[in-house]
mmCIF file of the N, C-alpha and C atoms, coordinates in Angstrom:
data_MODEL
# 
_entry.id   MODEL 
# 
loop_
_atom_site.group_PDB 
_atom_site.id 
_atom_site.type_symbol 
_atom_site.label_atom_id 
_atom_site.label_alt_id 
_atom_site.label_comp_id 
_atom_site.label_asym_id 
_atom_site.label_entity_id 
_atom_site.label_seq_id 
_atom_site.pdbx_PDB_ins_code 
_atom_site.Cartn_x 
_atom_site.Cartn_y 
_atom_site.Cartn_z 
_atom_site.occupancy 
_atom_site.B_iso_or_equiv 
_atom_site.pdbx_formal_charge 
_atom_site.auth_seq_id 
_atom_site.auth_comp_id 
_atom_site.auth_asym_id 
_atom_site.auth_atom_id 
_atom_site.pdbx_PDB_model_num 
ATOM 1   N N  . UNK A 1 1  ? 0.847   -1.176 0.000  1.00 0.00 ? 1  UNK A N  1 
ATOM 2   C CA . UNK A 1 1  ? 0.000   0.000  0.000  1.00 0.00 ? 1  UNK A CA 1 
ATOM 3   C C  . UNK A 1 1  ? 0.892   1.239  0.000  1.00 0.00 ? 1  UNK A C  1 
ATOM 4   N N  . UNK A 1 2  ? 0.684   2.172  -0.703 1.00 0.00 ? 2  UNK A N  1 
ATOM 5   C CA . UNK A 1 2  ? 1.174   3.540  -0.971 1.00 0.00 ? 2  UNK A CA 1 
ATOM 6   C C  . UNK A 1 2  ? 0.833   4.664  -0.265 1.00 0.00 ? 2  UNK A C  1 
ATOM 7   N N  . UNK A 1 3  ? 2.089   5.180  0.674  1.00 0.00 ? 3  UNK A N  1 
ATOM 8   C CA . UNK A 1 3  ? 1.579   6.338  1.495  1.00 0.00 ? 3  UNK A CA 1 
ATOM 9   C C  . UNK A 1 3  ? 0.448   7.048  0.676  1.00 0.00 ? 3  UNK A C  1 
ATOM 10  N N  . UNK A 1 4  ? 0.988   7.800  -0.071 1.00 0.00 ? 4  UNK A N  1 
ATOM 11  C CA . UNK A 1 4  ? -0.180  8.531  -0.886 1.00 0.00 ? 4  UNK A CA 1 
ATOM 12  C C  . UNK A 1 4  ? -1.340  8.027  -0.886 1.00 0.00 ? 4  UNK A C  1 
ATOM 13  N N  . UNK A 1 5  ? -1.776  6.984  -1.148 1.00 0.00 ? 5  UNK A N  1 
ATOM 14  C CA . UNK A 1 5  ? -3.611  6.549  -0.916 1.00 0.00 ? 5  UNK A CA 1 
ATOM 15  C C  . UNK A 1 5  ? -4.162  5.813  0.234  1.00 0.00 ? 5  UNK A C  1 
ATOM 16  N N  . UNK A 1 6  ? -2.904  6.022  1.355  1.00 0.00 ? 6  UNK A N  1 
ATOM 17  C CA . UNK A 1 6  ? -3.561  5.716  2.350  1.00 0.00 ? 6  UNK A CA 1 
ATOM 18  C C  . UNK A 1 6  ? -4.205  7.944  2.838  1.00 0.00 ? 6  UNK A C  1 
ATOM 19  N N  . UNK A 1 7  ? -3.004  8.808  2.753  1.00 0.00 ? 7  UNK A N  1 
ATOM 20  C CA . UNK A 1 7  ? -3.307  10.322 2.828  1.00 0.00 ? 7  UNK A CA 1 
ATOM 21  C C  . UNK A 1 7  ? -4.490  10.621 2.094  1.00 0.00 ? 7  UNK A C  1 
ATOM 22  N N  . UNK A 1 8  ? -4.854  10.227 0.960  1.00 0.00 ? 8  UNK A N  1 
ATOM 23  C CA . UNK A 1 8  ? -5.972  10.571 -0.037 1.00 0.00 ? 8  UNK A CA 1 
ATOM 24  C C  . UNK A 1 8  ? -7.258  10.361 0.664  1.00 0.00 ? 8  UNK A C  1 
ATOM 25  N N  . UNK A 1 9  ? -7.284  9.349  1.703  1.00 0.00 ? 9  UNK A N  1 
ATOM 26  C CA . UNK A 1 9  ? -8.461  8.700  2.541  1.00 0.00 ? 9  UNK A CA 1 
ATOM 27  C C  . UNK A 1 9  ? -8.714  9.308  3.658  1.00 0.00 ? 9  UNK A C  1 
ATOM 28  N N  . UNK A 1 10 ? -7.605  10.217 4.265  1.00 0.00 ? 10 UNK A N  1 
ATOM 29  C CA . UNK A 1 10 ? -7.385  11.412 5.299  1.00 0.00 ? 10 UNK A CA 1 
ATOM 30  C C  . UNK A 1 10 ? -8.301  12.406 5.245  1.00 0.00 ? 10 UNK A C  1 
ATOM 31  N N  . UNK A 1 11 ? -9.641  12.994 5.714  1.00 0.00 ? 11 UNK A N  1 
ATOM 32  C CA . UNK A 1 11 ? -9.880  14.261 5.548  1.00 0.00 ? 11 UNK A CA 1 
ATOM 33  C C  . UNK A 1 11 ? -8.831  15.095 6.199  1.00 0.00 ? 11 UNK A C  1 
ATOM 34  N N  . UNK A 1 12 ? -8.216  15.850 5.621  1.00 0.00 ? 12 UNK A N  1 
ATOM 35  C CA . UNK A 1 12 ? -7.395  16.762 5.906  1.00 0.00 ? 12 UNK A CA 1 
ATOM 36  C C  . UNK A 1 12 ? -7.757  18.053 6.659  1.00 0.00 ? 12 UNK A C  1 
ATOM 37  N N  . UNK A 1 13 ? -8.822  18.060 5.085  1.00 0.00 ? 13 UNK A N  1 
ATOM 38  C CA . UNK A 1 13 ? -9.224  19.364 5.443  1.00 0.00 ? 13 UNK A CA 1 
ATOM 39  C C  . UNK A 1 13 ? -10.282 19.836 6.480  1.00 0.00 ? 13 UNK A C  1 
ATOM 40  N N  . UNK A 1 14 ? -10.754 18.821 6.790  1.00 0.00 ? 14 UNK A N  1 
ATOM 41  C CA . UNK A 1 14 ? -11.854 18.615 8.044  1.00 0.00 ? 14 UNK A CA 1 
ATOM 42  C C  . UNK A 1 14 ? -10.864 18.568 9.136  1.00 0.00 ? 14 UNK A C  1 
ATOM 43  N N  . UNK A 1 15 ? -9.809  17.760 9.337  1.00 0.00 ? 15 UNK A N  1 
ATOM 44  C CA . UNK A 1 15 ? -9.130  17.815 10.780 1.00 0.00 ? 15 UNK A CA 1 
ATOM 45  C C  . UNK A 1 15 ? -8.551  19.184 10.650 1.00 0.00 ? 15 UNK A C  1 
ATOM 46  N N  . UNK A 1 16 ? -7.820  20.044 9.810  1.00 0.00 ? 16 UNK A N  1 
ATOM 47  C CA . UNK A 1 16 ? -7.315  21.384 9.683  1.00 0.00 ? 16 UNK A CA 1 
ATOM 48  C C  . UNK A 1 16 ? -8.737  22.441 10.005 1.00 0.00 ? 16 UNK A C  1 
ATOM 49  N N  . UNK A 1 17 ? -9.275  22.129 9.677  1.00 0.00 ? 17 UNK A N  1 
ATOM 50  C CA . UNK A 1 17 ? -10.894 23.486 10.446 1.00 0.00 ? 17 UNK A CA 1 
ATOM 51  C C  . UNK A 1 17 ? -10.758 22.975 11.930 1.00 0.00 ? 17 UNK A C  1 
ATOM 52  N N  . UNK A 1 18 ? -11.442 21.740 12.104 1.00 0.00 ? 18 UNK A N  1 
ATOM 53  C CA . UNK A 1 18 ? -11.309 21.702 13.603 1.00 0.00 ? 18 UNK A CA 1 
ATOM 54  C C  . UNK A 1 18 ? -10.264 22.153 14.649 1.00 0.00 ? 18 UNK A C  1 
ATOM 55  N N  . UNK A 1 19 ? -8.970  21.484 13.916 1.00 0.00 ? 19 UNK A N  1 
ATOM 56  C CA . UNK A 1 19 ? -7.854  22.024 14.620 1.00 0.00 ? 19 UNK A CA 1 
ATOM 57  C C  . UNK A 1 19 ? -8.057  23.634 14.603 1.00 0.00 ? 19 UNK A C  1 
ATOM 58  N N  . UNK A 1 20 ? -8.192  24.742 13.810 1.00 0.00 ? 20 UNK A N  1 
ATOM 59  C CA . UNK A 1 20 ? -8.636  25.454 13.965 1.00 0.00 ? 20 UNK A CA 1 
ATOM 60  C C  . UNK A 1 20 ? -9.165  26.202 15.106 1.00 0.00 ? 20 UNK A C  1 
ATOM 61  N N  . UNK A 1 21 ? -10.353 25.554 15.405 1.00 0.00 ? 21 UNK A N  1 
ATOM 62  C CA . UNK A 1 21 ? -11.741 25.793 16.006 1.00 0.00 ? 21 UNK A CA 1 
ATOM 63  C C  . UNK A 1 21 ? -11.350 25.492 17.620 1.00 0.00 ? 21 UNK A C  1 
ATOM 64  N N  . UNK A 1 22 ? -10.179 24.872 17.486 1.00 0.00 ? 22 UNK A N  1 
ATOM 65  C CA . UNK A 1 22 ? -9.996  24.653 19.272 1.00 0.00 ? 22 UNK A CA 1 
ATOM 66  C C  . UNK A 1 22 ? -9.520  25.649 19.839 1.00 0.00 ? 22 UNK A C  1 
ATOM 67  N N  . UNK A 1 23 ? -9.517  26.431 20.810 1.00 0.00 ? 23 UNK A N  1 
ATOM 68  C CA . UNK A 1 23 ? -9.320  27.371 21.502 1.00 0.00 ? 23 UNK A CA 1 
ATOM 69  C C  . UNK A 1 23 ? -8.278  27.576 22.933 1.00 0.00 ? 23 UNK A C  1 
ATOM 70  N N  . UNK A 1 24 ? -7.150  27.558 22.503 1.00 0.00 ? 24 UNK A N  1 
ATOM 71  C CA . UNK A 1 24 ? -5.682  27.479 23.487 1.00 0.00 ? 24 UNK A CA 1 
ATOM 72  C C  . UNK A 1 24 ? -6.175  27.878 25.209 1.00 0.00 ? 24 UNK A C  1 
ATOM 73  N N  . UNK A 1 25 ? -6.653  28.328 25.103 1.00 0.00 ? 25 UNK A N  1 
ATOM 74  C CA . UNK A 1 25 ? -7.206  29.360 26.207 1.00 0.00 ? 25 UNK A CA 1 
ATOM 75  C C  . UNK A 1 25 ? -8.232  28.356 26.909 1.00 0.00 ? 25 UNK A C  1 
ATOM 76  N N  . UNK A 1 26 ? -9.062  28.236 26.487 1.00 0.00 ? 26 UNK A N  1 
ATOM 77  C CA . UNK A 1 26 ? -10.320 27.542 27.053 1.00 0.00 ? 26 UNK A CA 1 
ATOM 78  C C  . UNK A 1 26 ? -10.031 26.071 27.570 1.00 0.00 ? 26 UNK A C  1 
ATOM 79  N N  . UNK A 1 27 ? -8.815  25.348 26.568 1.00 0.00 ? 27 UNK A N  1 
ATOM 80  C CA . UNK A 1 27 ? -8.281  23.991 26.611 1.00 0.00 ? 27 UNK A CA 1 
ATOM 81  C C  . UNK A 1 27 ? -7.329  24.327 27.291 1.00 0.00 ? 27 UNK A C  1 
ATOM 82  N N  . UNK A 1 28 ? -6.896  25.521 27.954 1.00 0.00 ? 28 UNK A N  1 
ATOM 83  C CA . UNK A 1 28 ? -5.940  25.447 29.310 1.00 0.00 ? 28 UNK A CA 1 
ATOM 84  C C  . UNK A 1 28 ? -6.622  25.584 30.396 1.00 0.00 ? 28 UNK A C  1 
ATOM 85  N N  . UNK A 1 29 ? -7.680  25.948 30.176 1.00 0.00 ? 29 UNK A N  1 
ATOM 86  C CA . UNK A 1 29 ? -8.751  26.197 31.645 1.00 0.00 ? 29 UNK A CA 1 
ATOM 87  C C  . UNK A 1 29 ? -9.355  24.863 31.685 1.00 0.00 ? 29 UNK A C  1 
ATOM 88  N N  . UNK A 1 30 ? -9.578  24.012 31.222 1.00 0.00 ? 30 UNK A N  1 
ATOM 89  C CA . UNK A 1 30 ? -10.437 22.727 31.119 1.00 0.00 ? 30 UNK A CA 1 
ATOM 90  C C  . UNK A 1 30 ? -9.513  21.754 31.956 1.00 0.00 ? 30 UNK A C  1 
ATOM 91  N N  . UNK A 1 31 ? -7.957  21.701 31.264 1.00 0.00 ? 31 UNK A N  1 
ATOM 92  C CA . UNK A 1 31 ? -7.278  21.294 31.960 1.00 0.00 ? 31 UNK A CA 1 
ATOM 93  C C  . UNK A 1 31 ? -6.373  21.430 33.510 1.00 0.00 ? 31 UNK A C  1 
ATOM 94  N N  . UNK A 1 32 ? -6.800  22.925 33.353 1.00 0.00 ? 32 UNK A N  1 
ATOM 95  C CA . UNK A 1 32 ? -6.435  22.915 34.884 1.00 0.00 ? 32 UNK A CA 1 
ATOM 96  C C  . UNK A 1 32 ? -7.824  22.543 35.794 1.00 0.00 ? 32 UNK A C  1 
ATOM 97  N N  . UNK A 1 33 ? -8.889  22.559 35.594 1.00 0.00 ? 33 UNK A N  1 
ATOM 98  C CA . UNK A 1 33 ? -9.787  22.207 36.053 1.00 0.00 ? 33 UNK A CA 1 
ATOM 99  C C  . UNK A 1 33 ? -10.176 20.764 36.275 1.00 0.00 ? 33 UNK A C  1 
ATOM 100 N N  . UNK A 1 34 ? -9.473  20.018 35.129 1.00 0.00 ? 34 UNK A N  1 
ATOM 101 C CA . UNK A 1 34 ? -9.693  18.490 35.239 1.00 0.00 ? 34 UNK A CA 1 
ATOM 102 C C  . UNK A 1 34 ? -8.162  18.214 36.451 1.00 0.00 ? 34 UNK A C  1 
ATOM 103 N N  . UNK A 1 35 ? -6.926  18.872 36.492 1.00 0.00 ? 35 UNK A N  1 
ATOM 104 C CA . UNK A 1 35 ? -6.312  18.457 37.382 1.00 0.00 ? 35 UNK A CA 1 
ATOM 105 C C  . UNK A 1 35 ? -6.887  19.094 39.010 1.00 0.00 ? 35 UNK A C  1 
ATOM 106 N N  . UNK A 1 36 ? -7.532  20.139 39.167 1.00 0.00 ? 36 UNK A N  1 
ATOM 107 C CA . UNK A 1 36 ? -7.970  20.328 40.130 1.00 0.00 ? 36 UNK A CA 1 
ATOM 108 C C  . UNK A 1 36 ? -8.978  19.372 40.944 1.00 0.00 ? 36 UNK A C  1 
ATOM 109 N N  . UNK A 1 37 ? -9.899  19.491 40.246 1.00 0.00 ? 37 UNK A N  1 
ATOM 110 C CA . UNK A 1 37 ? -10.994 17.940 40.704 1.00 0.00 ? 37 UNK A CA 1 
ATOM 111 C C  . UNK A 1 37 ? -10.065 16.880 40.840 1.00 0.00 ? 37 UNK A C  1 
ATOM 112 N N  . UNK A 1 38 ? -9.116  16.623 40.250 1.00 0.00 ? 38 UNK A N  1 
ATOM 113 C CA . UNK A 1 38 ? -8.688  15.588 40.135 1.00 0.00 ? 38 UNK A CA 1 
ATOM 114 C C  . UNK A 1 38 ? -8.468  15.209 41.859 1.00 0.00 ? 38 UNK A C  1 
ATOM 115 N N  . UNK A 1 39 ? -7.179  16.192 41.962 1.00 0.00 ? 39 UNK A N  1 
ATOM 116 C CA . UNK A 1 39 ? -6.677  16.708 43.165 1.00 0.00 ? 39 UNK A CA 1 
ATOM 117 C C  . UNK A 1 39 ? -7.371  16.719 44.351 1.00 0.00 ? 39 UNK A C  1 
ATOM 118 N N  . UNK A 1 40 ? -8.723  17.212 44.320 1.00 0.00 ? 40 UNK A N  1 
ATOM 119 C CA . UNK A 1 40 ? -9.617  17.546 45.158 1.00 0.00 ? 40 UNK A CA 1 
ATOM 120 C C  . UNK A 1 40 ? -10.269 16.026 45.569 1.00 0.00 ? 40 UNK A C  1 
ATOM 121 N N  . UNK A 1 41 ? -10.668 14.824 44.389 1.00 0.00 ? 41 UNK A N  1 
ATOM 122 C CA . UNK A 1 41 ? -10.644 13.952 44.831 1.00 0.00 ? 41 UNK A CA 1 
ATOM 123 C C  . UNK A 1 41 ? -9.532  13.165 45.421 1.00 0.00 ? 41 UNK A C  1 
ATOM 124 N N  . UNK A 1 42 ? -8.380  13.429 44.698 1.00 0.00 ? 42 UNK A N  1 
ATOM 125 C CA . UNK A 1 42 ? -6.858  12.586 45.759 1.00 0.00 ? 42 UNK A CA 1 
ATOM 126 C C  . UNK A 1 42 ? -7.638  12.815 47.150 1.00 0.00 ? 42 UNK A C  1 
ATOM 127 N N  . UNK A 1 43 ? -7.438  14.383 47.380 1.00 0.00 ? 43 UNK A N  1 
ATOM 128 C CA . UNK A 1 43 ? -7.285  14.346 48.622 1.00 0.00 ? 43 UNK A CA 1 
ATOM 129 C C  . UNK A 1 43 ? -8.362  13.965 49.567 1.00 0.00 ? 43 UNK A C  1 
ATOM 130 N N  . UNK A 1 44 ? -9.856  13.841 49.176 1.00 0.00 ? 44 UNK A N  1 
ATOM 131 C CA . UNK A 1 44 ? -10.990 13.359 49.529 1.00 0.00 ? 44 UNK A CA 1 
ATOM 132 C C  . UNK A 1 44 ? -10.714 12.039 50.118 1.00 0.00 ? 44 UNK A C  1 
ATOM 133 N N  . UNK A 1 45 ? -10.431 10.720 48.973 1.00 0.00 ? 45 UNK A N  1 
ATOM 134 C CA . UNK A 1 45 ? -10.041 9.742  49.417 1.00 0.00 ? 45 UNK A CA 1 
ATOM 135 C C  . UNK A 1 45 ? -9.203  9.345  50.140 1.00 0.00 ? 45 UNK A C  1 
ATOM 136 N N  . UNK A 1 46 ? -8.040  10.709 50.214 1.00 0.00 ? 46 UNK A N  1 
ATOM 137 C CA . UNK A 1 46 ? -6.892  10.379 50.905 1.00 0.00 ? 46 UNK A CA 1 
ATOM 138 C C  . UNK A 1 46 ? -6.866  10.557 52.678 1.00 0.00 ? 46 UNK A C  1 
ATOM 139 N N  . UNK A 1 47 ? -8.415  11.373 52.956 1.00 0.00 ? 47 UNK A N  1 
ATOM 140 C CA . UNK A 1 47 ? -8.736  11.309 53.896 1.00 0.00 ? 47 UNK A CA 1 
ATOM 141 C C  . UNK A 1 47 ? -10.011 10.184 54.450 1.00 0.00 ? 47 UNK A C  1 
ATOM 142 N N  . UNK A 1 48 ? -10.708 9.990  53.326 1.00 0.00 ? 48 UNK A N  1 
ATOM 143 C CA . UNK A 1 48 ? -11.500 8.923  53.452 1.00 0.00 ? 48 UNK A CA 1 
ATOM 144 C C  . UNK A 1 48 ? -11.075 7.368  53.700 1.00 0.00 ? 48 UNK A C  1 
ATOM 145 N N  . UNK A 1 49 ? -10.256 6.998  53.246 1.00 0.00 ? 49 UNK A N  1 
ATOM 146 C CA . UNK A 1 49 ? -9.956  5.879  53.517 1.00 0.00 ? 49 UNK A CA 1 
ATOM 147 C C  . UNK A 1 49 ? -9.221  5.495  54.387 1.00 0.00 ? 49 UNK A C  1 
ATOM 148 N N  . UNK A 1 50 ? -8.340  6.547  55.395 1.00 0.00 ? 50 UNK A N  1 
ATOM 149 C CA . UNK A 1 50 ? -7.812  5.912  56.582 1.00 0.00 ? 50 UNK A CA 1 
ATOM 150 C C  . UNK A 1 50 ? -8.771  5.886  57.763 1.00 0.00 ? 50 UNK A C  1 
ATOM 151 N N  . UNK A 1 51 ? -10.164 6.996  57.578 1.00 0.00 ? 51 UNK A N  1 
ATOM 152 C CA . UNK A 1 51 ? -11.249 7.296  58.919 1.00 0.00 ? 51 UNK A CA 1 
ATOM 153 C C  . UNK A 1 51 ? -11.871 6.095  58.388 1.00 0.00 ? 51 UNK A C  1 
ATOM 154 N N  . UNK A 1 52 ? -12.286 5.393  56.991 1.00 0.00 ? 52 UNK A N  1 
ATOM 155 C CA . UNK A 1 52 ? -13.048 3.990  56.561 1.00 0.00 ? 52 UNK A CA 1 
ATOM 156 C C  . UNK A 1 52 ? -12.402 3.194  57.224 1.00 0.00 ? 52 UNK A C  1 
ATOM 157 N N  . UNK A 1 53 ? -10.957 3.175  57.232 1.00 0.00 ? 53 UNK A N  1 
ATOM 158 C CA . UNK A 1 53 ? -10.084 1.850  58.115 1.00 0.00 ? 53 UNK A CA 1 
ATOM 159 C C  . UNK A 1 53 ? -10.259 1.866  59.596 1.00 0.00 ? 53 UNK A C  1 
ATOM 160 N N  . UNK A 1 54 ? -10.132 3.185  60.203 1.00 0.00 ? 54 UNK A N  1 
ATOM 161 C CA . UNK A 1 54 ? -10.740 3.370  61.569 1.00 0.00 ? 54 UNK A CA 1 
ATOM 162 C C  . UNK A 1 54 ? -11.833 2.575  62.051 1.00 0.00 ? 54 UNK A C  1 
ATOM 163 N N  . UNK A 1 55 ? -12.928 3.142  61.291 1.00 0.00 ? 55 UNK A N  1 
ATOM 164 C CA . UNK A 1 55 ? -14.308 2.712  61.769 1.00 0.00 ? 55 UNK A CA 1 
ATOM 165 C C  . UNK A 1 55 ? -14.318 1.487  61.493 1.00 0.00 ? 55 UNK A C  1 
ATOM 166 N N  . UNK A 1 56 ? -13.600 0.713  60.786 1.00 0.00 ? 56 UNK A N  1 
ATOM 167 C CA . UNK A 1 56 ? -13.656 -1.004 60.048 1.00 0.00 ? 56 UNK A CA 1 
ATOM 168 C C  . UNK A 1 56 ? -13.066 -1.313 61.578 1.00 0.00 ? 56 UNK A C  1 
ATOM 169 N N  . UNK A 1 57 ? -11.845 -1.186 62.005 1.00 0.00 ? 57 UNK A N  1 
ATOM 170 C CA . UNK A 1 57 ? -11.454 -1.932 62.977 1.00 0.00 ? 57 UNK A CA 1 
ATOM 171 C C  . UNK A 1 57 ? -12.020 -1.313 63.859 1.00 0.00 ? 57 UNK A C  1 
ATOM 172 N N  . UNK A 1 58 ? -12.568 -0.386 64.567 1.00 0.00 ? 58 UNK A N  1 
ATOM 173 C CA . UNK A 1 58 ? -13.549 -0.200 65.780 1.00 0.00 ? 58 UNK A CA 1 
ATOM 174 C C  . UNK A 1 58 ? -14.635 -0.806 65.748 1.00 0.00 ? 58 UNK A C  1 
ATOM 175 N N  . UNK A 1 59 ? -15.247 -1.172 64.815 1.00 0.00 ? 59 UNK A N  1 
ATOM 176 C CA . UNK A 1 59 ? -16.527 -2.495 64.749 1.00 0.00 ? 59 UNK A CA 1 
ATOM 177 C C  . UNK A 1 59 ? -15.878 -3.479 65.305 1.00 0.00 ? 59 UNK A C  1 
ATOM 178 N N  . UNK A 1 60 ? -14.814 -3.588 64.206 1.00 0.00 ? 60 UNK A N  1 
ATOM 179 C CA . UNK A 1 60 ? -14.254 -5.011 64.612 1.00 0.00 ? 60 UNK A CA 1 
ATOM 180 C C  . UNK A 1 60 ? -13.781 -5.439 66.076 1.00 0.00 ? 60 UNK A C  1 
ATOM 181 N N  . UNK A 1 61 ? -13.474 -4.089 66.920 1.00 0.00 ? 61 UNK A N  1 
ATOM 182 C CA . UNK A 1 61 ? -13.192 -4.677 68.313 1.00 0.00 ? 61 UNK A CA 1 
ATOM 183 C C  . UNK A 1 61 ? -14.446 -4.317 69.069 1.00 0.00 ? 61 UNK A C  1 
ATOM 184 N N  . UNK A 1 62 ? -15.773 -3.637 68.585 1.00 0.00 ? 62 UNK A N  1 
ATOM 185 C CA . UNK A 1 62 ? -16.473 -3.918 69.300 1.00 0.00 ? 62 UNK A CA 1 
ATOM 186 C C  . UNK A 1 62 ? -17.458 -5.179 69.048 1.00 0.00 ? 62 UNK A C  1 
ATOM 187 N N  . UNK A 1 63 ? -17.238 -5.997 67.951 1.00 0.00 ? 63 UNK A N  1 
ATOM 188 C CA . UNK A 1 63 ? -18.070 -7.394 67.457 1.00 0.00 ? 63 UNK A CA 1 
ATOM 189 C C  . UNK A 1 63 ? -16.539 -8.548 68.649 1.00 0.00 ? 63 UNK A C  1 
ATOM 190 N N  . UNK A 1 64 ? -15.848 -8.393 68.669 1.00 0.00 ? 64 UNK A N  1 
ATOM 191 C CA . UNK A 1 64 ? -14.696 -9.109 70.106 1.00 0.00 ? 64 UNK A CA 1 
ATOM 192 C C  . UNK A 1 64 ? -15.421 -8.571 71.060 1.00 0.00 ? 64 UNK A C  1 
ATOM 193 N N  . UNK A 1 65 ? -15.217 -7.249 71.389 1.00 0.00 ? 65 UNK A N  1 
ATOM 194 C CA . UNK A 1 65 ? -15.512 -6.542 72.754 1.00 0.00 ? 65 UNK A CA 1 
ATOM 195 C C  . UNK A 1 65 ? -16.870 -6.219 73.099 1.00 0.00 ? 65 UNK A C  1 
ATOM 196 N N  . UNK A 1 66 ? -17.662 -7.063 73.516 1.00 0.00 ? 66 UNK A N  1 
ATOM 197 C CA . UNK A 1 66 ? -18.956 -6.294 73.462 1.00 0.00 ? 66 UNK A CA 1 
ATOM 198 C C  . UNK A 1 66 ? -19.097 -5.742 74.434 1.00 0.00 ? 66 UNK A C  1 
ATOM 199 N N  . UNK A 1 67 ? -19.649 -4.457 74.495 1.00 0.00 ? 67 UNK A N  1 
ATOM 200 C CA . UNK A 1 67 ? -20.227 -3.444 76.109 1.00 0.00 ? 67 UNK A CA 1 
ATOM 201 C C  . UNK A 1 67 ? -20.682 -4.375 77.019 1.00 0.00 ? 67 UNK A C  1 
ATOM 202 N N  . UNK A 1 68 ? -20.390 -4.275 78.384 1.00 0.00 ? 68 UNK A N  1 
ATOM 203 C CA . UNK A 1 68 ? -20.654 -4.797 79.706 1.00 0.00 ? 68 UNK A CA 1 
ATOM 204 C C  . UNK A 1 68 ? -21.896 -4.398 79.750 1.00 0.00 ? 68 UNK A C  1 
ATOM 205 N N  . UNK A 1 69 ? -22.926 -5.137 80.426 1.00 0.00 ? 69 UNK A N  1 
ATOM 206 C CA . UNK A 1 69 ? -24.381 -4.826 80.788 1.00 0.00 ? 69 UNK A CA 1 
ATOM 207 C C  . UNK A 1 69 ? -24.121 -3.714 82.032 1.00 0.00 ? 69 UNK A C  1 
ATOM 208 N N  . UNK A 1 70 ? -25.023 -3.135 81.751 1.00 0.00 ? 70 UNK A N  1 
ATOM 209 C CA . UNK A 1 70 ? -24.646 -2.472 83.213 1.00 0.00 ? 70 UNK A CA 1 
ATOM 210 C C  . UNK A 1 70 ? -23.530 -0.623 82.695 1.00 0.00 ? 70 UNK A C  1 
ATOM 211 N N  . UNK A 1 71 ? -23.032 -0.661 81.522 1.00 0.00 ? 71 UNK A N  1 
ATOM 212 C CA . UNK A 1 71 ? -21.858 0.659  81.124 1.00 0.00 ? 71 UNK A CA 1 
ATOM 213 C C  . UNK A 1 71 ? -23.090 0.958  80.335 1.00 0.00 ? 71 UNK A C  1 
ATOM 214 N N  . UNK A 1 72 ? -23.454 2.179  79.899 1.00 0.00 ? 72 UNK A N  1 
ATOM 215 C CA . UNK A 1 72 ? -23.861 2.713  79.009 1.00 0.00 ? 72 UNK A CA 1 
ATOM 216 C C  . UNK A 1 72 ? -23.202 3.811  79.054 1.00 0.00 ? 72 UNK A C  1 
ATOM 217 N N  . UNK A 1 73 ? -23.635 4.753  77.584 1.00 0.00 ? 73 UNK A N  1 
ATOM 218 C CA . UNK A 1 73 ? -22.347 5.738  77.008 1.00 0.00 ? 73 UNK A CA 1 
ATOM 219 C C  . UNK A 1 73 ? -22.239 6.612  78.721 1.00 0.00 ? 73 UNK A C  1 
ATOM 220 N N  . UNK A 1 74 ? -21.048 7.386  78.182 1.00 0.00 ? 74 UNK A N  1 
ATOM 221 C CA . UNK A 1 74 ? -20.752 8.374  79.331 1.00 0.00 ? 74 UNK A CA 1 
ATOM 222 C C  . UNK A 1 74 ? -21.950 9.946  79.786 1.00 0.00 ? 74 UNK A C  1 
ATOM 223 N N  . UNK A 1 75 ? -21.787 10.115 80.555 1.00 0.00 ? 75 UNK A N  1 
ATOM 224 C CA . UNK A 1 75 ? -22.814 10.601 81.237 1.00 0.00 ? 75 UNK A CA 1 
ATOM 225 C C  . UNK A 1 75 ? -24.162 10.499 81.345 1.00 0.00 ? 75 UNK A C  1 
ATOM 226 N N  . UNK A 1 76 ? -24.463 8.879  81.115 1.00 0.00 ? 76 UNK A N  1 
ATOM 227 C CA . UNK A 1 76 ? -26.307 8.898  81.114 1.00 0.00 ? 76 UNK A CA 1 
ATOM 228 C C  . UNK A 1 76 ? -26.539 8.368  82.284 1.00 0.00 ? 76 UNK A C  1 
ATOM 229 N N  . UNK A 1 77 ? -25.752 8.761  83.540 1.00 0.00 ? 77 UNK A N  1 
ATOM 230 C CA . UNK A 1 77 ? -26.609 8.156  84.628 1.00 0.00 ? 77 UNK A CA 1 
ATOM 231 C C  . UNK A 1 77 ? -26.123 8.937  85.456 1.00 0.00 ? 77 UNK A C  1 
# 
């Protein structure tokens, strides 16, 4: 197969308008915006998942440890 008629099958001139039509400016704001969220979720999860590990093993020692009859929470008596 011959470069040339694989290019002939190329709209050219359709990807050259679009390319065009994209806007430097707007596609730098999009992208700082997709790394921001991004970011904003890191850090979401990055706090979420060690308080998820918390609460996993505080079940877990209160399904071992169960409350004494007789303790209920602090100051209800």
């Amino acid at each position: 197969m011959q470069v040339t008629a694989v290019l002939e099958r190329v709209p050219l001139d359709r990807i050259s308008n679009e390319a065009r039509d994209v806007r430097f400016g707007e596609t730098l704001l999009r992208l700082v915006l997709f790394l921001l969220v991004g970011m904003g979720k890191a850090a979401g999860y990055g706090w979420l998942v060690p308080v998820w590990c918390a609460l996993a093993v505080r079940e877990g020692w209160r399904e071992v440890h169960p409350p004494r009859a007789g303790r209920g929470p602090a100051g209800a008596g």
